[in-house]
N, C-alpha and C positions, 0 to 999 in steps of 0.2 A: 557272777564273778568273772574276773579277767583271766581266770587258768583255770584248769580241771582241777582245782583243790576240791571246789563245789558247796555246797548243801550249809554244813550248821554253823553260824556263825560266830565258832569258833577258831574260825582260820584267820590270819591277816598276815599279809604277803610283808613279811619284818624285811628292812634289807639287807645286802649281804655282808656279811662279818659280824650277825649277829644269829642267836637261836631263831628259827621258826616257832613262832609261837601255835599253837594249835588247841596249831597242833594240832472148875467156871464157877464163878461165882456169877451169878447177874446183878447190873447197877440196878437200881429201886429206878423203878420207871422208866425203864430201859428195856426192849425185850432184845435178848441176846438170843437167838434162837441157833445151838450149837450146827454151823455148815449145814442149816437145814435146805432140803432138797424142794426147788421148785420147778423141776423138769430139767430134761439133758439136753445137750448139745442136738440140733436139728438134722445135723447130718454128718456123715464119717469126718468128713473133711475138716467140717467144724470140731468134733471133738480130739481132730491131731494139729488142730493148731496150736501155736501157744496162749496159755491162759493169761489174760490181764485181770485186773483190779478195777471196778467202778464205785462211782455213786451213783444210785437215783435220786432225786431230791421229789415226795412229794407232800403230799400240804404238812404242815408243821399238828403237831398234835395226833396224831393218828397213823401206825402204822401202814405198810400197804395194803391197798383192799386187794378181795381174793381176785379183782379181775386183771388187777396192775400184778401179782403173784404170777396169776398166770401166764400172763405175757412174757413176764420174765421167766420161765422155764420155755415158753414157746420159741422163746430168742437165746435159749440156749444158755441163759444163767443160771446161777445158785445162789442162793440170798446166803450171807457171811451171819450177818446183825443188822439189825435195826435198832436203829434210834429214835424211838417213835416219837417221843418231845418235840425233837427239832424235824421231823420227816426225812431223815436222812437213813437211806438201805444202803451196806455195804456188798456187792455183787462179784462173785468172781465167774468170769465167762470166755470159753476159747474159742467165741463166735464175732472175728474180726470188724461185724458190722450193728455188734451189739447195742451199741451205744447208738446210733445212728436209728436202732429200732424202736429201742422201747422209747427214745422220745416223741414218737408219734402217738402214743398211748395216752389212752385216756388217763386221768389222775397224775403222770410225770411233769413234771414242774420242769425239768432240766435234767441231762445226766450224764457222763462225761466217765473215759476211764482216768484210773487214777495216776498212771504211768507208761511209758512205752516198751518197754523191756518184759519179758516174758515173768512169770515169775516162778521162783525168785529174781529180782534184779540181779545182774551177772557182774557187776563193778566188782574192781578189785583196787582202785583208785586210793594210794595210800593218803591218810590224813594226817601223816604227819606225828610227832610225839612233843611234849612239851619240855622245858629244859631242869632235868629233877634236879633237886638240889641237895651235895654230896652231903654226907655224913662232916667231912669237915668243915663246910660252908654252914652246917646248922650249929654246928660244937662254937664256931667262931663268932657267933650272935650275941652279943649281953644284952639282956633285958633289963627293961627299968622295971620298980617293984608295981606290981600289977599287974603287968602286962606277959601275955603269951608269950614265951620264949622265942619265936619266930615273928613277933610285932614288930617289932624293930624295923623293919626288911618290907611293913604292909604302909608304904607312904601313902597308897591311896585311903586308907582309913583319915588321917587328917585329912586329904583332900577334899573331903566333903562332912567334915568335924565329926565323925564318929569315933573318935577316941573321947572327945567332950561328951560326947552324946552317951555314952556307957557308966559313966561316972553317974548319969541321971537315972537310966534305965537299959537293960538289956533286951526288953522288949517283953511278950509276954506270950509261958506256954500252952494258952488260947489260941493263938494265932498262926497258920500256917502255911508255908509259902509252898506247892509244887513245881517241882524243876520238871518239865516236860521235856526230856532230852533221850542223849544217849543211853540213861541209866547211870545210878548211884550206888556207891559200895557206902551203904547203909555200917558193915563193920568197921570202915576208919576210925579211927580215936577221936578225932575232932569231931564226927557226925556223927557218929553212935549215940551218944546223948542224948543230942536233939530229933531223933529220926521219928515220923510218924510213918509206923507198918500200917496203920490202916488205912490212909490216903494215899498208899504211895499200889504198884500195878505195874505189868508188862502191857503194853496195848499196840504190840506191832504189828499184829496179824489186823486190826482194825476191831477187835473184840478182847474184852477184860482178861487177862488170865493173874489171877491172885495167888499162885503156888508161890512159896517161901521163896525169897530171895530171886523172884520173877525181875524185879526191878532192877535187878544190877548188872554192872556191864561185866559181858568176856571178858578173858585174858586177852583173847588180840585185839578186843573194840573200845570206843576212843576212851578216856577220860576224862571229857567235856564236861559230862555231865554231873560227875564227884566234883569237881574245880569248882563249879557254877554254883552247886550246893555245899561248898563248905565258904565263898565268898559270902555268901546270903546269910548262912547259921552257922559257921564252925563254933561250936562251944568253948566259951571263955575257961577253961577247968586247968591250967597248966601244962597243957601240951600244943604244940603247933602255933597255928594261926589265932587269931578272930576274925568273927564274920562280924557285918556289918550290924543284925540283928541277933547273936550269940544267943539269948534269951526264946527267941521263938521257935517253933518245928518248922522241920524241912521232910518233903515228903521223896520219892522219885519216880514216876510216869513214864516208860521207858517207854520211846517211839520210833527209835532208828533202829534199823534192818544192821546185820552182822555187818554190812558192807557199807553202812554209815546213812542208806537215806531214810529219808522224812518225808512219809506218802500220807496222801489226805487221811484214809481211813484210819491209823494210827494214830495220827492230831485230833482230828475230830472226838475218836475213844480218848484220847486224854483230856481235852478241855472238856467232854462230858463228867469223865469221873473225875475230875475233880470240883466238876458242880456239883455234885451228887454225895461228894465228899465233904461236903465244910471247908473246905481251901478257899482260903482271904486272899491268896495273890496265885497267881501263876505269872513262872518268866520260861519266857521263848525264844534262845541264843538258836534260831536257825530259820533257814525259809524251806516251805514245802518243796521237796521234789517233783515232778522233775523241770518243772519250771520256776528258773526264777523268777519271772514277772508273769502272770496269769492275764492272760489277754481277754477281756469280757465279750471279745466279737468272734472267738472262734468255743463251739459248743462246748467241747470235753471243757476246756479251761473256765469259761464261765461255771458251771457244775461243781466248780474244784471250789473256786472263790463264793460261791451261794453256801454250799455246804459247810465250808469252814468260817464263812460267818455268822452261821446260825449257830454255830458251836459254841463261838466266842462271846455272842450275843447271850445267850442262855448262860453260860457260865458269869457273864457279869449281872443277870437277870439275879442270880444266884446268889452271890456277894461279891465273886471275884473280881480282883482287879487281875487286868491281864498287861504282863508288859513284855515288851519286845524289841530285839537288838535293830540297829537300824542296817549295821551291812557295812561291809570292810572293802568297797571297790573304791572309793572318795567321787561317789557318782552324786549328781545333784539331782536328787526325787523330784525337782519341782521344776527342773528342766522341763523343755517343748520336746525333746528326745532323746533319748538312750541306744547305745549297741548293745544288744545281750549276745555275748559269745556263747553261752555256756548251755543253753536250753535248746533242746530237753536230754537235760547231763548224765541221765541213762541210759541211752541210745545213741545216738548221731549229731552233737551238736553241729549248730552253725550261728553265722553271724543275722542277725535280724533287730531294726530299728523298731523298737517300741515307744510308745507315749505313756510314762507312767501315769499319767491321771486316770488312764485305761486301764493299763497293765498292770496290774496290782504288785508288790512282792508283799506275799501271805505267808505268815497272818500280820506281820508290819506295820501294810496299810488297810489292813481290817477298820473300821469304821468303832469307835471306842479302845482300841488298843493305844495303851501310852508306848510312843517309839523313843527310841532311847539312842544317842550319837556318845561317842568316845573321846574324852578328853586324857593327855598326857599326865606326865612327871610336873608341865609346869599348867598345868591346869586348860593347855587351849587344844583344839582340834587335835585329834590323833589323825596320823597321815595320812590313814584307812580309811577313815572314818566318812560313811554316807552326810549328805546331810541334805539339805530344802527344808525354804519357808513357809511354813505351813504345814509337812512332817514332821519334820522332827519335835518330840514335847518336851524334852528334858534331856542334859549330858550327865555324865559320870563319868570315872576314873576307869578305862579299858585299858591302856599303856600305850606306848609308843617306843622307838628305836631309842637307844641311847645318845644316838645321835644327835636326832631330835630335842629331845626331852628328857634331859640328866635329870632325875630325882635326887634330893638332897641326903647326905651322909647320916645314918649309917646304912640308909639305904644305897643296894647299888645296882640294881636293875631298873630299867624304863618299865617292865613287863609286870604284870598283877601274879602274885602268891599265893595259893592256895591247894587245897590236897588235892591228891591222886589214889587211884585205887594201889592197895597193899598195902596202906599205912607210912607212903610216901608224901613228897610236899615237894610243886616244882612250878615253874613259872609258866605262864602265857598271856594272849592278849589281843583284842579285838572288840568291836563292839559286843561278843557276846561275853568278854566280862565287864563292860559297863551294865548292861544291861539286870547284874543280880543285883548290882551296887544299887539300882533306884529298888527292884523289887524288895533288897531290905528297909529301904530307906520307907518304902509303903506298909511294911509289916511293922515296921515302930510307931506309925501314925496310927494303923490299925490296932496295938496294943492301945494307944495313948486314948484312942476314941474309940473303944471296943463297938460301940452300935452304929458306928458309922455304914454307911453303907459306902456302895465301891465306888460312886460319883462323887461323893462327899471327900473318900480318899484320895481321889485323883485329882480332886480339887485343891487341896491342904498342899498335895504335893506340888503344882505346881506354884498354891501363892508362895510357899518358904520357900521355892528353890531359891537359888543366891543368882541374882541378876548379872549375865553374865557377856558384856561387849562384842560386835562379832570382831576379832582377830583380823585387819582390813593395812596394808595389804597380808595376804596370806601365803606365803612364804616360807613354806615349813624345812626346804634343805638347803636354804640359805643361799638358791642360784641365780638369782637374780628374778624368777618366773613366777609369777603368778600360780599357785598350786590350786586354789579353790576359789571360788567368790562367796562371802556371807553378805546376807541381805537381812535388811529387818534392824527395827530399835534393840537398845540392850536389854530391855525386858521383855523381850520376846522376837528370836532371828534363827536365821538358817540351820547357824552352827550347833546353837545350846539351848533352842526353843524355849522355855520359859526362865534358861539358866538350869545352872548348878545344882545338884541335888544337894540337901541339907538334912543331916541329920541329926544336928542337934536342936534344929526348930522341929522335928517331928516326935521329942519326945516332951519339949517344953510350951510349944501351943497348941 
């Protein structure tokens, strides 16, 4: 990103005179072996350094043998969990050239720590709140008969016909989407209904922890993740909003740290358990810590981008479709080059020219992830909004400034609606609320074609999307300037990848 907001792609930089939007159990085939000990730190020194987070990656299917075990206590690790499916060992080690060792080991495929900052990560870096909406902004809503009392107010639901789409089906409670985020307050009114406790997990430490109400956010941590999840499912029952998919469960996989980030091994633990869980979609409103673009030529970072592919890989092995926000900088992925100011945004940023076809932003450009770009009030480019030909797969309704993109009355925010933890409701926006908008848009196709599998859904999804022009020239604040460039025909370009999500073709083809 271009300021230390950082990490979930929740954030986009609104402009000013307006809100900032923001804003043991063990898995089955999984061996979670509780902080088991595979030998101490090598030497005093090492064990008063500070401890980092790794991964080892080695071969997929099989834990590590006793002799890669070893080495890693010889190098001064402790094995966290393993993920033996995919060959992923999570390692915590306060032996500065850990990682550096045990890739010379026999059986290590790669391995890389998972962050720079001691841990815990020491950020304090506010993320912002989103703009709640008062007691009399709700009172002053009239609904039409059918509809949530707060519909009114949700333009992006026609945006991409899901108020047509409800009439037909609400989707079905088969089917379930995991929000891998901040955590979800499962007690809100509008999500209570539809909550699945048994897919939903804490998985920050990078290992399952299933205790009651593991999944939901603190008081002071964000509400990204309740937002995200009541966009996708809020239950149609007379209070609040609607989600796009009302009808389906929504689960919550909590993987950000009290201080907001999003470290491999926590990702990883959640696109496992939610393969392991029966979950049809996973959405992913965030990029890994603590880089934003993963550089495949430098070790640690390679390691980061193997491991969270195998995750993503297996969980779509599984059924899941995985989708993911594309990113609030208005950078062009398919550019020759990038400035990433902000990596690595738990320790020491600095300015460094990356080649995204390299650099990955994980899990985004994870290889089978549907990427997802942000369209407005009036249906084109949100301001933010990432984009590239050949990234991006599909757009949705994220928001934009008023400025920009006046939504039509009786709406009157640019910004996306949806709950907040305590039984609140308040606005935000960014690619990471387009991003639920397709993941429900997939859980209705998923209802409509229960045996689908997730190729077949990602496929549905992209024929119905609604073909969608690139916006040429692109001139979003009206200064005369060129803001973006879209490349590519209308059925398929930079800006809306294969077009517009549709969801009223996803519950009638």
């Amino acid at each position: 990103m271009t300021a230390p907001l950082k990490r979930s792609r929740r954030l986009a930089a609104i402009p000013l005179g307006m809100a900032m939007a923001t804003a043991l159990v063990v898995v089955p085939n999984v061996t979670a072996a509780a902080a088991e000990s595979a030998g101490q730190a090598t030497s005093a020194g090492q064990a008063d350094a500070p401890g980092l987070s790794h991964v080892v990656n080695v071969r997929a299917g099989h834990g590590p043998s006793a002799h890669v075990k070893k080495a890693i206590g010889e190098a001064g690790g402790t094995i966290v969990t393993s993920y033996d499916r995919i060959g992923v060992v999570v390692v915590h080690s306060s032996n500065p050239g850990f990682a550096a060792e045990i890739r010379e080991v026999r059986g290590v495929q790669s391995a890389g720590a998972t962050r720079t900052a001691p841990l815990p990560a020491q950020s304090t870096t506010d993320v912002g709140t989103p703009k709640v909406l008062t007691a009399e902004e709700v009172a002053d809503v009239e609904a039409a008969d059918g509809q949530d009392p707060l519909e009114p107010l949700q333009w992006d639901l026609p945006a991409i016909k899901a108020d047509k789409a409800h009439e037909v089906s609400l989707g079905s409670q088969d089917v379930t989407v995991a929000v891998i985020d901040t955590g979800v307050d499962d007690t809100h009114p509008d999500i209570a209904p539809n909550f699945d406790r048994e897919a939903s997990v804490n998985c920050v430490t990078g290992k399952p922890d299933t205790g009651d109400g593991a999944w939901r956010p603190g008081p002071t941590e964000s509400a990204h993740g309740t937002h995200v999840a009541g966009e996708i499912a809020a239950a149609k029952n007379g209070v609040g909003v609607t989600g796009v998919a009302p009808g389906v469960k929504v689960s919550g996989i909590k993987v950000s740290t009290t201080a907001g980030f999003f470290y491999t091994e926590a990702v990883v633990c959640g696109f496992m358990w939610a393969a392991e869980h029966g979950v049809d979609v996973t959405n992913n409103s965030y990029y890994t810590d603590p880089w934003y673009f993963n550089c495949k030529n430098d070790p640690d970072q390679k390691a980061l981008v193997e491991a969270l592919g195998r995750a993503t890989k297996y969980a779509e092995r599984m059924g899941a479709v995985n989708v993911a926000a594309a990113g609030n900088e208005n950078y062009d992925l398919a550019a020759d080059e990038i400035t990433d100011p902000v990596s690595p945004n738990d320790s020491t940023p600095s300015d460094r020219v990356i080649d995204p076809s390299e650099c990955l932003d994980i899990p985004t450009q994870l290889p089978g992830v549907v990427t997802v770009a942000s369209t407005g009030a009036k249906g084109i480019k949100s301001s933010f909004s990432n984009h590239g030909l050949g990234v991006i797969d599909i757009a949705a309704p994220g928001g934009d400034s008023t400025r920009f993109q006046t939504p039509a009355p009786p709406a009157t925010s640019g910004l996306i609606l949806g709950p907040l933890p305590g039984g609140t409701w308040g606005y935000m926006a960014g690619t990471s609320m387009a991003s639920p908008h397709v993941a429900g848009v997939a859980a209705l196709i998923k209802s409509t074609h229960p045996h689908a599998p997730a190729a077949l859904v990602k496929a549905l999804l992209y024929a119905e999307a609604d073909a969608t022009p690139c916006t040429d020239p692109y001139d979003i604040d009206g200064d005369g300037k060129v803001d973006a460039v879209c490349e590519g025909p209308r059925n398929y370009n930079g800006f809306y990848g294969f077009g517009t999500a549709d969801a009223l073709d996803a519950v009638t083809r």
